[in-house]
LUMBA-360989 format. One record per residue (C-alpha): x, y, z. Coordinates in nm, 2 decimals. Example, Ala and Ser with C-alpha at 12.3 -4.5 7.8 and 13.67 -1.06 7.14 Angstrom:
PT      px      py      pz
PT    1.23   -0.45    0.78
PT    1.37   -0.11    0.71
***
This chain:
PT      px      py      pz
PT    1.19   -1.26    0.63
PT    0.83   -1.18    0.53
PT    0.65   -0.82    0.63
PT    0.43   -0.97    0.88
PT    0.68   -1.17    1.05
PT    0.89   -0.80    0.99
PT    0.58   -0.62    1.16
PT    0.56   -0.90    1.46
PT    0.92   -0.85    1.57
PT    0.87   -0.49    1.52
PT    0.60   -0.51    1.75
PT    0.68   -0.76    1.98
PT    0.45   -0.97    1.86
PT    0.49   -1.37    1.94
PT    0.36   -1.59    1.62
PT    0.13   -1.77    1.86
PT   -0.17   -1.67    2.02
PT   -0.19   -1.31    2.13
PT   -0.24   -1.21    2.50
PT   -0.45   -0.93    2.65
PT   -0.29   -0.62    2.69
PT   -0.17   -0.51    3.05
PT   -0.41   -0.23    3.08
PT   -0.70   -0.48    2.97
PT   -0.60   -0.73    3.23
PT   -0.57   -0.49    3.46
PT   -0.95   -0.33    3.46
PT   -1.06   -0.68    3.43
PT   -0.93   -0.78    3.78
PT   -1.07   -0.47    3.90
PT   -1.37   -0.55    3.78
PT   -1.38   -0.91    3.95
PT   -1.23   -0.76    4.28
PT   -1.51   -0.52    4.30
PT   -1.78   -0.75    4.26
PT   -1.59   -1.03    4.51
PT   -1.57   -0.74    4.76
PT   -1.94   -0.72    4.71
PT   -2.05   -1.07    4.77
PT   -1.81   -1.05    5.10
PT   -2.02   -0.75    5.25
PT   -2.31   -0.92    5.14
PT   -2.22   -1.25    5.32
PT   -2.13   -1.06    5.59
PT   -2.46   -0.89    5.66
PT   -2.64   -1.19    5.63
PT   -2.40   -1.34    5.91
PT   -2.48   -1.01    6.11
PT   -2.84   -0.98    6.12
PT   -2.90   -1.42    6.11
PT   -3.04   -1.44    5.78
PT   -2.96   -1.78    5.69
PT   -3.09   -1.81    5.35
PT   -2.98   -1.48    5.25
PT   -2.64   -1.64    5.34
PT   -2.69   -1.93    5.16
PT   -2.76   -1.74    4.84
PT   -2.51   -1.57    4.84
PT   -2.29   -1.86    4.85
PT   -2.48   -2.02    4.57
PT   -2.43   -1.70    4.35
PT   -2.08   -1.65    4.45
PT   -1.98   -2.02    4.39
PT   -2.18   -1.94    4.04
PT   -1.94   -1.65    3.92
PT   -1.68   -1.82    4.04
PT   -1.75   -2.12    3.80
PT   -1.82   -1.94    3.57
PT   -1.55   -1.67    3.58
PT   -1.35   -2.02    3.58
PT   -1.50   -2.16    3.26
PT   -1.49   -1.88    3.06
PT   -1.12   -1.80    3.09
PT   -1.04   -2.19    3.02
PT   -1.24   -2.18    2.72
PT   -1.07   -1.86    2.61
PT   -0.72   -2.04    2.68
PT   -0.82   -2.34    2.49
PT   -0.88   -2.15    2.14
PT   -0.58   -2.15    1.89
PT   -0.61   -2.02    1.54
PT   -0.38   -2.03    1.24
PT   -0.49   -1.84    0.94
PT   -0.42   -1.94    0.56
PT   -0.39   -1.73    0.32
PT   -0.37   -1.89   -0.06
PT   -0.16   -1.54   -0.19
PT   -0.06   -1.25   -0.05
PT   -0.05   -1.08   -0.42
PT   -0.31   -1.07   -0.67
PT   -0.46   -0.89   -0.93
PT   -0.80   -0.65   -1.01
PT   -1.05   -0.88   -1.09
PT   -0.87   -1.22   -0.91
PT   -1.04   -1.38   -0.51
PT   -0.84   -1.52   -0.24
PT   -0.92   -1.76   -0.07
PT   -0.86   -1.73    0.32
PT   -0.90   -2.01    0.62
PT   -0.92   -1.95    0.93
PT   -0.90   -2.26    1.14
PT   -1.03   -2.26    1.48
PT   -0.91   -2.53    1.72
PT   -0.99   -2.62    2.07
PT   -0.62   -2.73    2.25
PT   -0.79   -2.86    2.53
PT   -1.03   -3.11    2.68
PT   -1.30   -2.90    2.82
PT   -1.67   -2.88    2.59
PT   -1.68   -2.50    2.43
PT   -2.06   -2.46    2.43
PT   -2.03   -2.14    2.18
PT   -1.75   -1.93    2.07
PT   -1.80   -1.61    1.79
PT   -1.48   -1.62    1.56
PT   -1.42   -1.29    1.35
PT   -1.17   -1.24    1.09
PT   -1.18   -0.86    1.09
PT   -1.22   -0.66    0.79
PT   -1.22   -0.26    0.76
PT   -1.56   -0.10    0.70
PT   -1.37    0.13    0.46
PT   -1.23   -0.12    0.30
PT   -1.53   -0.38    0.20
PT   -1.84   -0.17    0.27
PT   -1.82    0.19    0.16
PT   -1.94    0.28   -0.21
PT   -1.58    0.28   -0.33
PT   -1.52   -0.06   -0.16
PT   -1.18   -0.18   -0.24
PT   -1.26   -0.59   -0.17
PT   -1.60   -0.80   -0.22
PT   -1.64   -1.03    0.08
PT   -1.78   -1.39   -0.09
PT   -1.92   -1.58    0.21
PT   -1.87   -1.43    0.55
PT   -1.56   -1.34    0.77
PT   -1.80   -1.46    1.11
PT   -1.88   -1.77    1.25
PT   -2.06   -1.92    1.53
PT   -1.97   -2.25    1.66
PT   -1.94   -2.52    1.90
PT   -1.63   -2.65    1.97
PT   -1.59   -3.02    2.10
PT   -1.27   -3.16    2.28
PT   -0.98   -3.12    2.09
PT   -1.24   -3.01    1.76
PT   -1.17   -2.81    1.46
PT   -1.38   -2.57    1.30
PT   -1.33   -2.37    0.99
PT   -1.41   -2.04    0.90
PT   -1.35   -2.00    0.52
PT   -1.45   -1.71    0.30
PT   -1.29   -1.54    0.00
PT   -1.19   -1.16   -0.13
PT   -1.21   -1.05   -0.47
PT   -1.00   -0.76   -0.57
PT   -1.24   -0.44   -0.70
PT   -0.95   -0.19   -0.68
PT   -0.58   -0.15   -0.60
PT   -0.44   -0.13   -0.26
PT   -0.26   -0.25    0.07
PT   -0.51   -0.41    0.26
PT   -0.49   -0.58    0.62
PT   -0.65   -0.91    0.70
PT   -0.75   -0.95    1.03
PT   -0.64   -0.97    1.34
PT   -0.93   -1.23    1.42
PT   -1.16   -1.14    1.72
PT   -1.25   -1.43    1.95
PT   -1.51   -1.40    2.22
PT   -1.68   -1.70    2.44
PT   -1.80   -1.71    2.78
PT   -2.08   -1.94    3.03
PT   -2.42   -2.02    2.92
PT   -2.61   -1.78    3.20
PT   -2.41   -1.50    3.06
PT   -2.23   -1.36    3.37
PT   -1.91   -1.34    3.23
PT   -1.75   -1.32    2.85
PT   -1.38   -1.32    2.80
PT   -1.27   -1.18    2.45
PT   -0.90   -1.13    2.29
PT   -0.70   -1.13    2.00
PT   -0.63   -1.45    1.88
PT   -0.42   -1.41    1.53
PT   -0.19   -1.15    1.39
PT   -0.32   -1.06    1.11
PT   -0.21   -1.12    0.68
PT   -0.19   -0.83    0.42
PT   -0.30   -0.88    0.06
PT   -0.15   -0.64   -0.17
PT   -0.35   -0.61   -0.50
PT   -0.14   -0.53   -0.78
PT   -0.29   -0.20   -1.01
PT   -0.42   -0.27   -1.42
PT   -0.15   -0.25   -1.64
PT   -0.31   -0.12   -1.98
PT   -0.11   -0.19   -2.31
PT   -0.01    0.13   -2.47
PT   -0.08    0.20   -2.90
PT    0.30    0.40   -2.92
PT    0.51    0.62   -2.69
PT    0.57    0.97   -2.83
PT    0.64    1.20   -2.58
PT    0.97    1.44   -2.62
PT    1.00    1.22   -2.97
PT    0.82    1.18   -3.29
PT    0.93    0.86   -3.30
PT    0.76    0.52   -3.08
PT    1.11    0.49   -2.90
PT    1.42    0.69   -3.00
PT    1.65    1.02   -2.93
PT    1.53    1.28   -2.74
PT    1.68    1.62   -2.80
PT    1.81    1.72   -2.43
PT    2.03    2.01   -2.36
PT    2.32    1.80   -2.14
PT    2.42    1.54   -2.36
PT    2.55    1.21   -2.10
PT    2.65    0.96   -2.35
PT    2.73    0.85   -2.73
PT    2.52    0.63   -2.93
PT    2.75    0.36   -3.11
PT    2.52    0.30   -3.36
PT    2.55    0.64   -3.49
PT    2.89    0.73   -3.67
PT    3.00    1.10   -3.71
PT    3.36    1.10   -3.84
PT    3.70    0.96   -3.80
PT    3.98    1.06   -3.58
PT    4.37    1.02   -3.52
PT    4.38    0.70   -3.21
PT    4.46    0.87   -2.90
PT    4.57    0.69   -2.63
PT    4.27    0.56   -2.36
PT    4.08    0.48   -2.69
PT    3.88    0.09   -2.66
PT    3.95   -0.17   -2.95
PT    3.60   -0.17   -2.99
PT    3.64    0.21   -3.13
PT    3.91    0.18   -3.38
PT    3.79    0.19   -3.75
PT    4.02   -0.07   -3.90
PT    3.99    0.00   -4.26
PT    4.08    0.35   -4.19
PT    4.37    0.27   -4.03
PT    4.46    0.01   -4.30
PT    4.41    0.28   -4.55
PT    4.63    0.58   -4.40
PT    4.89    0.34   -4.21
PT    4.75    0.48   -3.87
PT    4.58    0.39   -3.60
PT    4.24    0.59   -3.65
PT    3.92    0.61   -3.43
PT    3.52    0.64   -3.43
PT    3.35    0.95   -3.36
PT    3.00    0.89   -3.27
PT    2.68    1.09   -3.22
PT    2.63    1.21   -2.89
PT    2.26    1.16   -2.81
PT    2.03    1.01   -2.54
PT    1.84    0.72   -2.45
PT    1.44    0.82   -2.44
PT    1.38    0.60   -2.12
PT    1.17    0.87   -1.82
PT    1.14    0.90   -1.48
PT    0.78    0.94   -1.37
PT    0.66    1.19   -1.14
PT    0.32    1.17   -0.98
PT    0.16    1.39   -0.74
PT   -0.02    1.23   -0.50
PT   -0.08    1.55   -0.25
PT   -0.44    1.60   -0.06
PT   -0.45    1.94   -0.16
PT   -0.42    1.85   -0.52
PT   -0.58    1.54   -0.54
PT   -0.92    1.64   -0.35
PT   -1.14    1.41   -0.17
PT   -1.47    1.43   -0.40
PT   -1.24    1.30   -0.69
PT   -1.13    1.01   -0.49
PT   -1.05    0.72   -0.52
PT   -1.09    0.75   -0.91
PT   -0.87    0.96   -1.01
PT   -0.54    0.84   -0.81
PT   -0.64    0.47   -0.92
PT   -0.65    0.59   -1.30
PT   -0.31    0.77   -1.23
PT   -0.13    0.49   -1.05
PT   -0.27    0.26   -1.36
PT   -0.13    0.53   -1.63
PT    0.19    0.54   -1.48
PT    0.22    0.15   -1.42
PT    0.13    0.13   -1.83
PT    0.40    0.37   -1.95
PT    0.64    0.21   -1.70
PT    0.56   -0.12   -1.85
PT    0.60   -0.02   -2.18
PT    0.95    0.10   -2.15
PT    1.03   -0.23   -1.95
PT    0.93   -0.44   -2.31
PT    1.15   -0.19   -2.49
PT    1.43   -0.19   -2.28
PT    1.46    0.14   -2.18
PT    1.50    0.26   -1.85
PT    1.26    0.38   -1.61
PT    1.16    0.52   -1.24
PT    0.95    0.68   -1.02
PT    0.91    0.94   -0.74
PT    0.61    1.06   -0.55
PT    0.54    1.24   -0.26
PT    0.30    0.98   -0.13
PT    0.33    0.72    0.11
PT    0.41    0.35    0.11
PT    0.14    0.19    0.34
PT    0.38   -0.08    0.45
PT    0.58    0.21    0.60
PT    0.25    0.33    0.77
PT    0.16    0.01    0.88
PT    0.53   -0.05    1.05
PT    0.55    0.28    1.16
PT    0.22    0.29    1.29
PT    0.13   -0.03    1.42
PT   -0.16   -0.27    1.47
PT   -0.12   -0.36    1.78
PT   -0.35   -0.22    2.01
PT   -0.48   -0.19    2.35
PT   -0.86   -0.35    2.28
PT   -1.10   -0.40    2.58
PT   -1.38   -0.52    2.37
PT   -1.50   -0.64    2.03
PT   -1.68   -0.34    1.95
PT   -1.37   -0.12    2.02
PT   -1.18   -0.36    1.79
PT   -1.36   -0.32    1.51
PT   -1.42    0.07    1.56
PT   -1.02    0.09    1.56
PT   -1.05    0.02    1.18
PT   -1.28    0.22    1.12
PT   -1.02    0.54    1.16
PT   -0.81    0.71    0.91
PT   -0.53    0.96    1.01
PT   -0.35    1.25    0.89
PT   -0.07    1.09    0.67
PT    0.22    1.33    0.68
PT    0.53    1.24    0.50
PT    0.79    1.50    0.43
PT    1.07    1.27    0.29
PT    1.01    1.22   -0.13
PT    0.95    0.86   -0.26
PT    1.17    0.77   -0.51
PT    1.25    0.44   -0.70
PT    1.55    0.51   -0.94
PT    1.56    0.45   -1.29
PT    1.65    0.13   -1.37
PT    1.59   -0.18   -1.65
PT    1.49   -0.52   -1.63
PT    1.16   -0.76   -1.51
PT    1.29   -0.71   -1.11
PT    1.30   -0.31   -1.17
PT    0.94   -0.33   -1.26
PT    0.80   -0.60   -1.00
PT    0.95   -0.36   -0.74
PT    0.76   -0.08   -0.91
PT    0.46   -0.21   -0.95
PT    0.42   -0.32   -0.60
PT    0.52    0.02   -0.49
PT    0.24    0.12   -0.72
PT    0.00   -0.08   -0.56
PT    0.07    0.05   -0.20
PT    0.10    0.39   -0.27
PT   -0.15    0.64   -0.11
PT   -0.19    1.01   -0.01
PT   -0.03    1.22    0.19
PT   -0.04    1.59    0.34
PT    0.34    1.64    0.32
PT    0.53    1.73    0.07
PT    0.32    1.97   -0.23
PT    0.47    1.93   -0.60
PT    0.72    2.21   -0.61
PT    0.88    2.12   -0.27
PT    0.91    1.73   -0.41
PT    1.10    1.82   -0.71
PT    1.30    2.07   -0.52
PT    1.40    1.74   -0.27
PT    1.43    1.50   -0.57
PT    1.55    1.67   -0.86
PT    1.93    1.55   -0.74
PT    1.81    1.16   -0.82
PT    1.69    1.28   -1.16
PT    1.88    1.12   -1.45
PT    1.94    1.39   -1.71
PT    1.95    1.13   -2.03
PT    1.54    1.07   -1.96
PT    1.28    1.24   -1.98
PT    1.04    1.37   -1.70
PT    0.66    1.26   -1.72
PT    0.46    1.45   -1.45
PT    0.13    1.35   -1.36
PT   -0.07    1.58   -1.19
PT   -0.45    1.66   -1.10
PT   -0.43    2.03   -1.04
PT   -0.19    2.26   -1.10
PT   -0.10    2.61   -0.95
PT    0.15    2.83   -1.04
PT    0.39    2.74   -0.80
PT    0.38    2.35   -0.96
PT    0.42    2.52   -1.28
PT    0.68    2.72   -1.24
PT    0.92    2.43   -1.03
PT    0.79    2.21   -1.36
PT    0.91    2.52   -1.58
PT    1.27    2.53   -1.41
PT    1.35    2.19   -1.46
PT    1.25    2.25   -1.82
PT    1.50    2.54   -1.84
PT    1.81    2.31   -1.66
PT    1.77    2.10   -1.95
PT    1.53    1.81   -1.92
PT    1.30    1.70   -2.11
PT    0.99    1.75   -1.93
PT    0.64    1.68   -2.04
PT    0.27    1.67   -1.81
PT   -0.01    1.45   -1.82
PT   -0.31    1.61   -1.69
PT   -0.52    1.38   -1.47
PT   -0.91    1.55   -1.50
PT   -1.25    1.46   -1.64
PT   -1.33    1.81   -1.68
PT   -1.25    1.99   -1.98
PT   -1.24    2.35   -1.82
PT   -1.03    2.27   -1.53
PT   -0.78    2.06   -1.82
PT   -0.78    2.37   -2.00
PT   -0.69    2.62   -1.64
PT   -0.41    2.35   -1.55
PT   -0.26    2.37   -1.95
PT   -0.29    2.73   -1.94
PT   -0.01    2.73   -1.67
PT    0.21    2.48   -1.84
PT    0.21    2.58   -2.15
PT    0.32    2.98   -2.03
PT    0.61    2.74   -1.90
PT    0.70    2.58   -2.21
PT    0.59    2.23   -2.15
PT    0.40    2.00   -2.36
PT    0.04    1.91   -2.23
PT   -0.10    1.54   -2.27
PT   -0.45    1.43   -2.14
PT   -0.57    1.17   -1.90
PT   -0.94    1.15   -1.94
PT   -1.05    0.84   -1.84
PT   -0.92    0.46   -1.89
PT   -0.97    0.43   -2.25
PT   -0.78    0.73   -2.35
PT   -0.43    0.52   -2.14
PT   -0.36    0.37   -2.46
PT   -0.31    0.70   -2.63
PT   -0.20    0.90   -2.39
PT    0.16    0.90   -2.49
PT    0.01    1.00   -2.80
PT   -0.23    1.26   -2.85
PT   -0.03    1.61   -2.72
PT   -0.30    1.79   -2.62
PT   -0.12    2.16   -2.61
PT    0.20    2.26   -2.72
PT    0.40    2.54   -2.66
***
């Protein structure tokens, strides 16, 4: 099952055409009942006081409404849309192409009907615009009996993100303009658009070597490749562990000893807090950190090590269930105002993808990545008090952070002192507040690396910037 059939049965949403909402429905009657009560006293005081040709105009306006009142809610009926959308995953840089085909079901003339795939302000039009509309998401049109019409535009992807595609808006009604009947007519599609993933130069961090053993205080596994002695057998031992030309040289059964030392794979934290990732920095800086973490990830994916990820921001698919789309709109305007809101995005429960290897580990990632906003919940300290338990201790711990206070630093400090190995990548422009937030972190023994800008990503597992 796909999200948005996921979202429509959350929602009670039927495939087809959408209906008005109750409380729509119900001011419109009240509406028509009002002004039918009106043409009745009207009719009747022209009965009253003998005025026939008041009378009769009244009936000529009444019998106008009525039609149409009539026409306009069999035109509305009549419309049917189906939307196509050529991917529901791209990348920065890519367009997708979106239909919208608009189809008249019955035999009655549509004289005009406005058709809009609705897009949020926020979204396409704001300075940090997310998508670039190519061609236009609005049409006007006639619609014969049993026509088509198709409206056809594109997106291309300017930044990463979890974006929703309609619903699409559909509003007709009669020529003399008496009455117009608008509605929802599609559910609408969401385009995830998949973060950069920038190649790194080497990975050094807890190691002077590209990929290797990590010194680590709690020591989880042996390294077969790395021989240390030879022992009497003891029963429990594998085959694969018994050194046969030992044993064929004392007349005993004898047995490896290897190394014990740990696999430099990392889990990567990534604070994605308001208070720490300020507006006036936005949406810069959290792109470039979603884009540094998605290239580290991907690095240890080619070299086979293992990798995860926890935040304490929010996946908007969970907003978008949680919250909804479907809503109670009386009128286009209200509609497209609807989008035009952002609210407070609390979530107190960590998000955490667990280390793991392999091309399927990373796709999940990555789209995780590509969804992932910010939150008021959950600061720093408090998310790796909450996640610390999912922490593997034979990887390392990458924290990327904006600012830092001394609470961060100190939670970043303990996990440093329980025996991980734990280094922070500084997410700034600024070289003073780089130097306030390294300050802090080095006092707690941790090794400082910098994230200027996008062309320091391929070095940033490279260039320590402070060590303790």
């Amino acid at each position: 099952m796909s999200r948005v059939d996921e979202l429509k049965n959350r929602n009670g949403i039927d495939s087809g055409s959408l209906k008005p909402t109750k409380q729509s429905s119900e001011k419109a009657n009240a509406i028509s009942t009002a002004i039918f009560l009106a043409i009745a006293v009207l009719m009747l005081a022209g009965l009253l006081f003998g005025a026939t040709l008041f009378t009769y105009a009244v009936l000529a306006i009444s019998a106008v409404f009525l039609i149409c009142r009539y026409l306009a809610n069999d035109w509305s009926v009549a419309i049917a849309l189906r939307r196509q959308l050529i991917s529901h995953e791209i990348e920065i840089g890519q367009e997708v192409q979106i239909g919208v085909i608009i189809e008249n079901t019955q035999r009655s003339f549509i004289p005009w009907l406005l058709v809009e795939d609705v897009l949020s302000r926020r979204v396409t039009h704001s300075t940090s615009k997310a998508l670039e509309i190519v061609g236009s998401p609005v049409k006007l049109c006639i619609l014969g009996s049993r026509q088509q019409r198709l409206l056809n535009y594109s997106l291309k992807a300017l930044r990463r993100g979890y974006f929703q595609i309609g619903p699409t808006i559909v509003e007709t009604g009669d020529l003399l303009g008496l009455y117009r009947k608008f509605r929802v007519a599609s559910v609408p599609e969401f385009l995830t658009v998949l973060p950069k993933i920038i190649p790194l130069a080497g990975y050094e961090i807890s190691s002077r070597r590209p990929i290797g053993e990590i010194q680590v205080a709690y020591r989880s596994m042996e390294d077969p490749t790395l021989i240390s002695g030879i022992r009497q057998y003891q029963q429990g031992d594998a085959l694969s562990r018994i050194h046969w030309r030992a044993t064929a040289r004392v007349g005993k059964l004898q047995s490896k000893v290897f190394q014990p030392t740990t696999v430099a794979g990392a889990m990567l934290v990534l604070d994605m807090h308001r208070k720490s990732n300020p507006d006036h920095h936005e949406p810069v800086r959290t792109d470039l950190a979603i884009t540094a973490v998605a290239s580290i990830a991907h690095t240890l994916y080619q070299m086979q090590q293992q990798f995860g990820f926890v935040s304490n921001g929010r996946d908007a698919f969970d907003r978008i269930r949680t919250e909804g789309w479907a809503t109670d709109y009386r009128s286009r305007e209200v509609a497209l105002a609807s989008l035009r809101s952002e609210q407070e995005n609390l979530r107190l429960r960590p998000m955490v993808h667990p280390a793991g290897r392999g091309p399927e580990h990373f796709k999940n990632l990555h789209r995780i990545l590509a969804r992932l906003e910010r939150t008021d919940g959950l600061e720093l300290a408090n998310l790796l008090l909450e996640s610390q338990s999912r922490l593997p201790r034979d990887a390392s711990v990458i924290a990327i952070v904006q600012q830092v206070d001394e609470v961060a630093a100190l939670a970043l400090g303990m996990l440093a002192r329980q025996g991980y190995a734990v280094s922070a990548i500084v997410n700034h422009f600024e070289s003073e507040s780089v130097r306030e937030a390294s300050k802090l972190l080095v006092a707690q023994r941790i090794p400082v690396y910098h994230l200027k800008d996008e062309d320091s990503i391929p070095y940033i597992c490279q260039r320590m910037l402070l060590k303790y």
